[in-house]
DRENBAFI-982373 format. One record per atom (N, C-alpha, C): atom name; x negated, y negated, z; residue in one letter; residue number from 1. Coordinates in Angstrom, 1 decimal. Example, Ala and Ser with C-alpha at 12.3 -4.5 7.8 and 13.67 -1.06 7.14 Angstrom:
// residues 2
atom name = N	x = -13.2	y = 5.7	z = 7.8	resn = A	resi = 1
atom name = CA	x = -12.3	y = 4.5	z = 7.8	resn = A	resi = 1
atom name = C	x = -13.2	y = 3.3	z = 7.8	resn = A	resi = 1
atom name = N	x = -12.8	y = 2.2	z = 7.1	resn = S	resi = 2
atom name = CA	x = -13.7	y = 1.1	z = 7.1	resn = S	resi = 2
atom name = C	x = -12.9	y = 0.0	z = 7.9	resn = S	resi = 2
//
This chain:
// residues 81
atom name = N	x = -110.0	y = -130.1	z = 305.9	resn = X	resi = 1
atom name = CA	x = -110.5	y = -128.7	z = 306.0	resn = X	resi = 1
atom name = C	x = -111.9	y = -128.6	z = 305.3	resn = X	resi = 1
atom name = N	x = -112.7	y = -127.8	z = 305.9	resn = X	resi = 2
atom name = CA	x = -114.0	y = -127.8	z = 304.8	resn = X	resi = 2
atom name = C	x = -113.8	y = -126.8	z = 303.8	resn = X	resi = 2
atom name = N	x = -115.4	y = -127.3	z = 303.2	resn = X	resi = 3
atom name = CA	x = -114.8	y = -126.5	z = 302.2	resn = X	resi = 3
atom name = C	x = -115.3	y = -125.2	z = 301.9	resn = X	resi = 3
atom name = N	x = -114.7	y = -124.4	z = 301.2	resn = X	resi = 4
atom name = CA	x = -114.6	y = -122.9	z = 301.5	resn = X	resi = 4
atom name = C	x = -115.8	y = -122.5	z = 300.4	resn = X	resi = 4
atom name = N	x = -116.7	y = -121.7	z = 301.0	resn = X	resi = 5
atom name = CA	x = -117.7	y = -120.8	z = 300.6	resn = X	resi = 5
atom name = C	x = -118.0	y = -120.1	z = 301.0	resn = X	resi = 5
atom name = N	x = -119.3	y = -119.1	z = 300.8	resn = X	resi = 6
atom name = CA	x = -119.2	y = -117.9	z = 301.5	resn = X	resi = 6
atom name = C	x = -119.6	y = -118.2	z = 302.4	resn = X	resi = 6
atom name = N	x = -120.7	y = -119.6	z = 303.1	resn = X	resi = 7
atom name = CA	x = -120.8	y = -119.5	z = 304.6	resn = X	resi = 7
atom name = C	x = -119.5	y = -119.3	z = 305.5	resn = X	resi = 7
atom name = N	x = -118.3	y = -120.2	z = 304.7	resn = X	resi = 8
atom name = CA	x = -117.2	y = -120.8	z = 305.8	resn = X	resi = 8
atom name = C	x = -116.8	y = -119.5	z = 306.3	resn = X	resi = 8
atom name = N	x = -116.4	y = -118.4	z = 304.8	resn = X	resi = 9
atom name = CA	x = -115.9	y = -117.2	z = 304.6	resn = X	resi = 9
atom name = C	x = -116.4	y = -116.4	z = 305.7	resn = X	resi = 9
atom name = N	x = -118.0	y = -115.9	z = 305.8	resn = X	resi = 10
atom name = CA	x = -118.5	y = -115.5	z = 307.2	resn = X	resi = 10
atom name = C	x = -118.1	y = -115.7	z = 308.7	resn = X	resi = 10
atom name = N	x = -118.1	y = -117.2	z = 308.5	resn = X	resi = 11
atom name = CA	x = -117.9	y = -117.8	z = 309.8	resn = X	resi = 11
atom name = C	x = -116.4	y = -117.4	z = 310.2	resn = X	resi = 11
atom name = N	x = -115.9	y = -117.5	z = 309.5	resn = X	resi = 12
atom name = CA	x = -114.3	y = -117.6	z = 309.5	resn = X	resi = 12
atom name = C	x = -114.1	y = -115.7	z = 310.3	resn = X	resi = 12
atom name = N	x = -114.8	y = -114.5	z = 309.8	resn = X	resi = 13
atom name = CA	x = -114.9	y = -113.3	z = 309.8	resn = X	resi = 13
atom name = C	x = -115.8	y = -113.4	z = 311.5	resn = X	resi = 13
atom name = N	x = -116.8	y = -114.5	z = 311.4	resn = X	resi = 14
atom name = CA	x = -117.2	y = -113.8	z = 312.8	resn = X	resi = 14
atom name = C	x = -116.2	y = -114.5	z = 313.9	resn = X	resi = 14
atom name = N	x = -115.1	y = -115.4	z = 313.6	resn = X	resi = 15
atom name = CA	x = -114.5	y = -115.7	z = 314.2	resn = X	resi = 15
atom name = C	x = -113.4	y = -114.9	z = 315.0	resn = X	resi = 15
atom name = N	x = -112.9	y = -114.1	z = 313.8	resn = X	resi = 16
atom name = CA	x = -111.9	y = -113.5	z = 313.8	resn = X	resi = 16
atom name = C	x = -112.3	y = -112.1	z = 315.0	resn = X	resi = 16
atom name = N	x = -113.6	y = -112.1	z = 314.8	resn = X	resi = 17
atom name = CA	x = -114.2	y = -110.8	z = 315.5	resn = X	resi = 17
atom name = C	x = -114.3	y = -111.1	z = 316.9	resn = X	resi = 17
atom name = N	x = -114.6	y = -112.2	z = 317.5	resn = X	resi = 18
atom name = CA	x = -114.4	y = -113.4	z = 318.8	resn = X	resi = 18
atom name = C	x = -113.1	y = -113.3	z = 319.3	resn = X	resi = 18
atom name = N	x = -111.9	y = -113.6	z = 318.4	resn = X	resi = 19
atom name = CA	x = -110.6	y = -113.3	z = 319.2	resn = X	resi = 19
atom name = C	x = -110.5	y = -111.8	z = 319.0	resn = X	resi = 19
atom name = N	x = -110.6	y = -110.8	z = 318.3	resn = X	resi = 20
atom name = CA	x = -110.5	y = -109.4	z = 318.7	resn = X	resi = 20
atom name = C	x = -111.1	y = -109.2	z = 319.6	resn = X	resi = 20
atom name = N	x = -112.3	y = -109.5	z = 320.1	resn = X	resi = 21
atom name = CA	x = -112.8	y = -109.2	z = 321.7	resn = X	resi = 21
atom name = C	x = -112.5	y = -109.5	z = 322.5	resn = X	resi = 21
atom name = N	x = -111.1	y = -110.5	z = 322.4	resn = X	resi = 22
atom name = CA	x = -111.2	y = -111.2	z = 323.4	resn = X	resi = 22
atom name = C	x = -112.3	y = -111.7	z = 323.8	resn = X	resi = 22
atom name = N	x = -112.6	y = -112.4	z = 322.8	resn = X	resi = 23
atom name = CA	x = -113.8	y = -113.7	z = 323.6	resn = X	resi = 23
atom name = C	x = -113.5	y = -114.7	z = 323.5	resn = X	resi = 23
atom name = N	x = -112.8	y = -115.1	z = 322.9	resn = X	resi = 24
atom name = CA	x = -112.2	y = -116.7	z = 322.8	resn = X	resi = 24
atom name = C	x = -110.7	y = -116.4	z = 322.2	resn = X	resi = 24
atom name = N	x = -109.7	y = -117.6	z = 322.6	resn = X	resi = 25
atom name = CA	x = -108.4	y = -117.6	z = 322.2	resn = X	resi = 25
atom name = C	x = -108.1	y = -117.1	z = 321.1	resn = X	resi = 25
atom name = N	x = -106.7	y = -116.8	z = 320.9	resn = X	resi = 26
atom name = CA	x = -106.2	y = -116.3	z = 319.8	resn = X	resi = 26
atom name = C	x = -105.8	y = -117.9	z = 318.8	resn = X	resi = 26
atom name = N	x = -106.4	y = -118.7	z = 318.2	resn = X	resi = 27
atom name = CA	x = -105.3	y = -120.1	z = 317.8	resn = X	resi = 27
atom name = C	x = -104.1	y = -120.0	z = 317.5	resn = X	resi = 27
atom name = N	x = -103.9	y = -118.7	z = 317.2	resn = X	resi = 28
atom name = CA	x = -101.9	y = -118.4	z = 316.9	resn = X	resi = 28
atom name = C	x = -101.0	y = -118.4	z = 318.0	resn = X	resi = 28
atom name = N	x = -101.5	y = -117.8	z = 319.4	resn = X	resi = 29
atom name = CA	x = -101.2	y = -117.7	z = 320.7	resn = X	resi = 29
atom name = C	x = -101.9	y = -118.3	z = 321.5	resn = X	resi = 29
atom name = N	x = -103.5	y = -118.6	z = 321.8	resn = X	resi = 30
atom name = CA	x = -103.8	y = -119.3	z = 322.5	resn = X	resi = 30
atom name = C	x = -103.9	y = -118.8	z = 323.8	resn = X	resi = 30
atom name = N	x = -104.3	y = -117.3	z = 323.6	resn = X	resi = 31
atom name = CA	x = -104.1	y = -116.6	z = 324.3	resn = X	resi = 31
atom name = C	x = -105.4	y = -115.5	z = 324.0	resn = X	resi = 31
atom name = N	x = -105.9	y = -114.6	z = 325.2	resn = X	resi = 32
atom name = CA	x = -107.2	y = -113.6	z = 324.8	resn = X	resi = 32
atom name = C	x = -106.2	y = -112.5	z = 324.7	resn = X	resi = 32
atom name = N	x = -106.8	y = -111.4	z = 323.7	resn = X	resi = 33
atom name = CA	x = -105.9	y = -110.3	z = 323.8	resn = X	resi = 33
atom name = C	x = -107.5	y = -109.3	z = 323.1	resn = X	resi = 33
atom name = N	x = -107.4	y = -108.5	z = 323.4	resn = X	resi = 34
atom name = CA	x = -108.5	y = -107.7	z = 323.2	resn = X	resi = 34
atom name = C	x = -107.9	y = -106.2	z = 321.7	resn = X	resi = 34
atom name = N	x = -108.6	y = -105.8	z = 320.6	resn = X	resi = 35
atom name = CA	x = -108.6	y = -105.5	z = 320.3	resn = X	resi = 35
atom name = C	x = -109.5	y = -104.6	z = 319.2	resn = X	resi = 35
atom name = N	x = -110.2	y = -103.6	z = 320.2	resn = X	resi = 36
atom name = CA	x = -112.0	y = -103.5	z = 319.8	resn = X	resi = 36
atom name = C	x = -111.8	y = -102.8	z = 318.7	resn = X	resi = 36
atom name = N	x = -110.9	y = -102.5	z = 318.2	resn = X	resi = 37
atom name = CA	x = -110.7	y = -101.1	z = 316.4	resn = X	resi = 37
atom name = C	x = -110.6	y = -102.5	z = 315.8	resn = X	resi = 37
atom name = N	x = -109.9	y = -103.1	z = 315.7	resn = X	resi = 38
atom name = CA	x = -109.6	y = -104.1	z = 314.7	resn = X	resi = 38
atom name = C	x = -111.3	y = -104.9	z = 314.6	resn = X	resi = 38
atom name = N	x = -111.8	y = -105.2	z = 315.5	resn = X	resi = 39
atom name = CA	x = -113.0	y = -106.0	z = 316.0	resn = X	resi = 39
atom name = C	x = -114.6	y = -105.3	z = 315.2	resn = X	resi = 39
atom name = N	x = -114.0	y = -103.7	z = 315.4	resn = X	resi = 40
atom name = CA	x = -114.9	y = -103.0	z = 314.6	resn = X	resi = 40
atom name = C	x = -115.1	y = -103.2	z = 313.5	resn = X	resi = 40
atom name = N	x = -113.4	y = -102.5	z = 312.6	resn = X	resi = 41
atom name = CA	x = -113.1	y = -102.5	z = 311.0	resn = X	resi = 41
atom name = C	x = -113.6	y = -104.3	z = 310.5	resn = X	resi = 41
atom name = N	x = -113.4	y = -105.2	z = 311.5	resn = X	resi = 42
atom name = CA	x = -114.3	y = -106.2	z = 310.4	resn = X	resi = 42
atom name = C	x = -115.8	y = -106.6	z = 310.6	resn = X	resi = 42
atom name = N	x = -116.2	y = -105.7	z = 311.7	resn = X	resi = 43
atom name = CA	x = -117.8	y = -105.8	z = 311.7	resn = X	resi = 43
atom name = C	x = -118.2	y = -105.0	z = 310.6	resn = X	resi = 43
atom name = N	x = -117.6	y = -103.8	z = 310.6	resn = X	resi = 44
atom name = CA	x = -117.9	y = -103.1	z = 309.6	resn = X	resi = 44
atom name = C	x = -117.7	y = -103.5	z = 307.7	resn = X	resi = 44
atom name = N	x = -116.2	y = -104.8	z = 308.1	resn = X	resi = 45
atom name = CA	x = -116.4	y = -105.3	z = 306.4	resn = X	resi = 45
atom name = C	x = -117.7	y = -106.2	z = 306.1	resn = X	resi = 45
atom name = N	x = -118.2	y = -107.1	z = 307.3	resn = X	resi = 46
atom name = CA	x = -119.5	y = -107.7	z = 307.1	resn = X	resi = 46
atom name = C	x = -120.6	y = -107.1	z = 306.4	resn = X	resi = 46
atom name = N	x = -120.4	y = -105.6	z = 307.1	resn = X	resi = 47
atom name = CA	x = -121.6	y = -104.7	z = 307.1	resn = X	resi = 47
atom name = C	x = -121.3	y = -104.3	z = 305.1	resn = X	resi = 47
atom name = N	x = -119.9	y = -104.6	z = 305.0	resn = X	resi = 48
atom name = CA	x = -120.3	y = -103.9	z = 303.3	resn = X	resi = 48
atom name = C	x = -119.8	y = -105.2	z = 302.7	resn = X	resi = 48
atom name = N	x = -120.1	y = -106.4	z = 303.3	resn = X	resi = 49
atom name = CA	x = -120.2	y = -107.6	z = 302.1	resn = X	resi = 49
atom name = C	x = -121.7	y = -107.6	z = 302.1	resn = X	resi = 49
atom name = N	x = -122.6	y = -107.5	z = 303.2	resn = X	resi = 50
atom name = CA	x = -124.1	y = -107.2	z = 303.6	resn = X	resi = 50
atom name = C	x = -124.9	y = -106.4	z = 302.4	resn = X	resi = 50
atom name = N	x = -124.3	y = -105.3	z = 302.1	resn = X	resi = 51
atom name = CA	x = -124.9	y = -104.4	z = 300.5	resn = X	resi = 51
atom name = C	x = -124.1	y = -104.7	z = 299.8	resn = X	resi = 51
atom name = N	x = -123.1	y = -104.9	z = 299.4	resn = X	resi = 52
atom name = CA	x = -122.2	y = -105.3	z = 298.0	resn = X	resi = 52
atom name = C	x = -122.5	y = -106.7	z = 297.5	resn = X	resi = 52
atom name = N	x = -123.8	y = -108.0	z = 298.3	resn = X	resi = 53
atom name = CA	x = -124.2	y = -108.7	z = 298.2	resn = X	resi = 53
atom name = C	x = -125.6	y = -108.7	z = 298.0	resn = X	resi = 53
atom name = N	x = -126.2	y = -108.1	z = 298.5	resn = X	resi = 54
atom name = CA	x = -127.7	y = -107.5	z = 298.5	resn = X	resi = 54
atom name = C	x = -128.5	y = -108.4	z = 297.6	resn = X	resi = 54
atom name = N	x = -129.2	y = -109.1	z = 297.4	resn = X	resi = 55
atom name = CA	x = -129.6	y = -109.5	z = 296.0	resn = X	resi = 55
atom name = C	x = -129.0	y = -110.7	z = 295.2	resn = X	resi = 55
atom name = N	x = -127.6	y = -111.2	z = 295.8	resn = X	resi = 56
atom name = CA	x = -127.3	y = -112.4	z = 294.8	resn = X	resi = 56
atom name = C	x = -126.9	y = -113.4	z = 295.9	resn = X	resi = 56
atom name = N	x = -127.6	y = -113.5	z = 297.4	resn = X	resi = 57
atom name = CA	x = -127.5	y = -114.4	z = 297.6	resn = X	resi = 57
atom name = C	x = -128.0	y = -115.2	z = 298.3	resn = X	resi = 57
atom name = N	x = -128.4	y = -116.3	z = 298.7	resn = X	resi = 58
atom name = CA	x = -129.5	y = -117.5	z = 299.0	resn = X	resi = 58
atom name = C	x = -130.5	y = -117.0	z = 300.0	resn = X	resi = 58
atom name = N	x = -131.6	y = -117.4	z = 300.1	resn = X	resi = 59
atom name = CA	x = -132.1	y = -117.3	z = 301.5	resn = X	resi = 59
atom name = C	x = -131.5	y = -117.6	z = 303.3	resn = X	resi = 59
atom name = N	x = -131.1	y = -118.6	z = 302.4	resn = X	resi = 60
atom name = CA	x = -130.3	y = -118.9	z = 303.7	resn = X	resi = 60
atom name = C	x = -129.1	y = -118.3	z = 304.5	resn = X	resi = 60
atom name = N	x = -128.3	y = -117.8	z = 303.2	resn = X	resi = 61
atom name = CA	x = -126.7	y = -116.8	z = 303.4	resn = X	resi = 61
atom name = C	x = -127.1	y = -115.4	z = 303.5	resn = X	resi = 61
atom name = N	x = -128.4	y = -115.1	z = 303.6	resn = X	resi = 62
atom name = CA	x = -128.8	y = -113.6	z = 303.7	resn = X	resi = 62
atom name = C	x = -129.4	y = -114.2	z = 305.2	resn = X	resi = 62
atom name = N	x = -130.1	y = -114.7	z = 305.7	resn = X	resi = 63
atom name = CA	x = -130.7	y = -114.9	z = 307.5	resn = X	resi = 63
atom name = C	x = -129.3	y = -115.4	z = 307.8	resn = X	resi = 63
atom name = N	x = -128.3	y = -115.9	z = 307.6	resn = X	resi = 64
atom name = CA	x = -126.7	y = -116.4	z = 308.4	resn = X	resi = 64
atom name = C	x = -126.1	y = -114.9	z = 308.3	resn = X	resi = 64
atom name = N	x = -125.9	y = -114.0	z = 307.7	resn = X	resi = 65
atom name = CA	x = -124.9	y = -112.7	z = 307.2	resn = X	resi = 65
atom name = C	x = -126.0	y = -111.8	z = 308.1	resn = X	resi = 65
atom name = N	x = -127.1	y = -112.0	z = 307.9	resn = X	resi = 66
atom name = CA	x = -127.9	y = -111.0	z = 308.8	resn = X	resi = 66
atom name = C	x = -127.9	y = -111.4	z = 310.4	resn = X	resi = 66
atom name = N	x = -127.7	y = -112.6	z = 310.8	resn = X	resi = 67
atom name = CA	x = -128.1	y = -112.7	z = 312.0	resn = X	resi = 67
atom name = C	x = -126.6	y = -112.4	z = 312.8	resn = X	resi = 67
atom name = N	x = -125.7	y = -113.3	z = 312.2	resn = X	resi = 68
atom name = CA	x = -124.3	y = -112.8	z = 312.9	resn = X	resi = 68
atom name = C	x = -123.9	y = -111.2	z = 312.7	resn = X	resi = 68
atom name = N	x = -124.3	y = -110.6	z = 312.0	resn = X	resi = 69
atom name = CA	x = -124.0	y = -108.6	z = 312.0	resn = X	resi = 69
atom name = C	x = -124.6	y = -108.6	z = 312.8	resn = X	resi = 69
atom name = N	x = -125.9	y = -108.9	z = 313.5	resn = X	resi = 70
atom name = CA	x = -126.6	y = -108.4	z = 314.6	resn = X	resi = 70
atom name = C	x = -126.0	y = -108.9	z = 315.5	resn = X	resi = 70
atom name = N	x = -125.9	y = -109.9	z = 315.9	resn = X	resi = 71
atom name = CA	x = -125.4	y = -110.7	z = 317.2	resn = X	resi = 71
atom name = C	x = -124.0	y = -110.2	z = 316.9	resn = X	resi = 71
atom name = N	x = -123.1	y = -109.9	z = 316.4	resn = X	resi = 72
atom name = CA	x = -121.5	y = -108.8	z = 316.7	resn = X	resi = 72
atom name = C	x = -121.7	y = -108.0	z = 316.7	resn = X	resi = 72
atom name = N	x = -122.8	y = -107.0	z = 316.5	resn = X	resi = 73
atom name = CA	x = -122.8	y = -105.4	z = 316.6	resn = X	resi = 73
atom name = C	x = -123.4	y = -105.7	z = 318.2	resn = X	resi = 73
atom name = N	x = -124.3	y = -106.5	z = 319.0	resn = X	resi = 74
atom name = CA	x = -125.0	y = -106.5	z = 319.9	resn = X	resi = 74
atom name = C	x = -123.5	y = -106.9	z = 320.7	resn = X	resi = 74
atom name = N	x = -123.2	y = -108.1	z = 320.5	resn = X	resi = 75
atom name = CA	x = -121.9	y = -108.4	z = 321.4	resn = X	resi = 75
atom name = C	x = -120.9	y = -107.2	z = 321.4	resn = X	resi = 75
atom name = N	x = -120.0	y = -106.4	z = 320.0	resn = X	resi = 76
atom name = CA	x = -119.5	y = -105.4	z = 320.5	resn = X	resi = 76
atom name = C	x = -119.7	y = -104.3	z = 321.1	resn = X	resi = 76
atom name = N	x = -121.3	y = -103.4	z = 321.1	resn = X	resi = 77
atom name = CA	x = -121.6	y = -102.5	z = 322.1	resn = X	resi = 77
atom name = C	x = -121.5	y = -103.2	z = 323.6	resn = X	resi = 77
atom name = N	x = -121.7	y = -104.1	z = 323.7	resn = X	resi = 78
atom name = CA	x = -122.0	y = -104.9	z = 325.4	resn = X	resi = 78
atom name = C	x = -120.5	y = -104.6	z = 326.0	resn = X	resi = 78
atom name = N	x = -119.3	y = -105.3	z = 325.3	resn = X	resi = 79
atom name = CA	x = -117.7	y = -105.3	z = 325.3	resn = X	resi = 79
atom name = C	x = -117.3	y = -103.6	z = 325.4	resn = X	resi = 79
atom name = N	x = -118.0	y = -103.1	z = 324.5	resn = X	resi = 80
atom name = CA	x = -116.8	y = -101.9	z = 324.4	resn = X	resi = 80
atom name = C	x = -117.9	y = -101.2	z = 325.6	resn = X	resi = 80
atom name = N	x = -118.9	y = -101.4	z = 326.0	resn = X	resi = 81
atom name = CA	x = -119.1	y = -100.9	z = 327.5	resn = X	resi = 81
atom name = C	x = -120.1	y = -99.2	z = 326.9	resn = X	resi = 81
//
């Protein structure tokens, strides 16, 4: 398993946002199932680890946390139509 930081943490969250769109399988079912509220409420927790982080963290984990909010807020308007 790698190891767990706050990039994996991210990644792991924009993951989870991917099977709420049904954009890629569920790994628990392996299956798409769509669910755009759920898909929201954790774009939206991104959006408040984004200011409750503000300031304490890397150059690099602020362009990674910034670029994926943009690319799932852009992907979920496109989905929810």
């Amino acid at each position: 398993m790698p190891k767990i930081n706050f990039a994996t943490f991210i990644f792991s969250l924009n993951s989870s946002v991917l099977v709420q769109l049904g954009l890629i399988d569920d790994p628990a079912t392996g299956k798409k199932t769509k669910n755009p509220l759920l898909a929201k409420q954790t774009i939206d927790i991104l959006g408040m680890l984004e200011e409750k982080t503000r300031g304490n963290l890397t150059k690099d984990e602020e362009t990674m946390l910034k670029n994926i909010l943009y690319d799932l807020r852009m992907i979920y308007v496109k989905e929810k139509g």
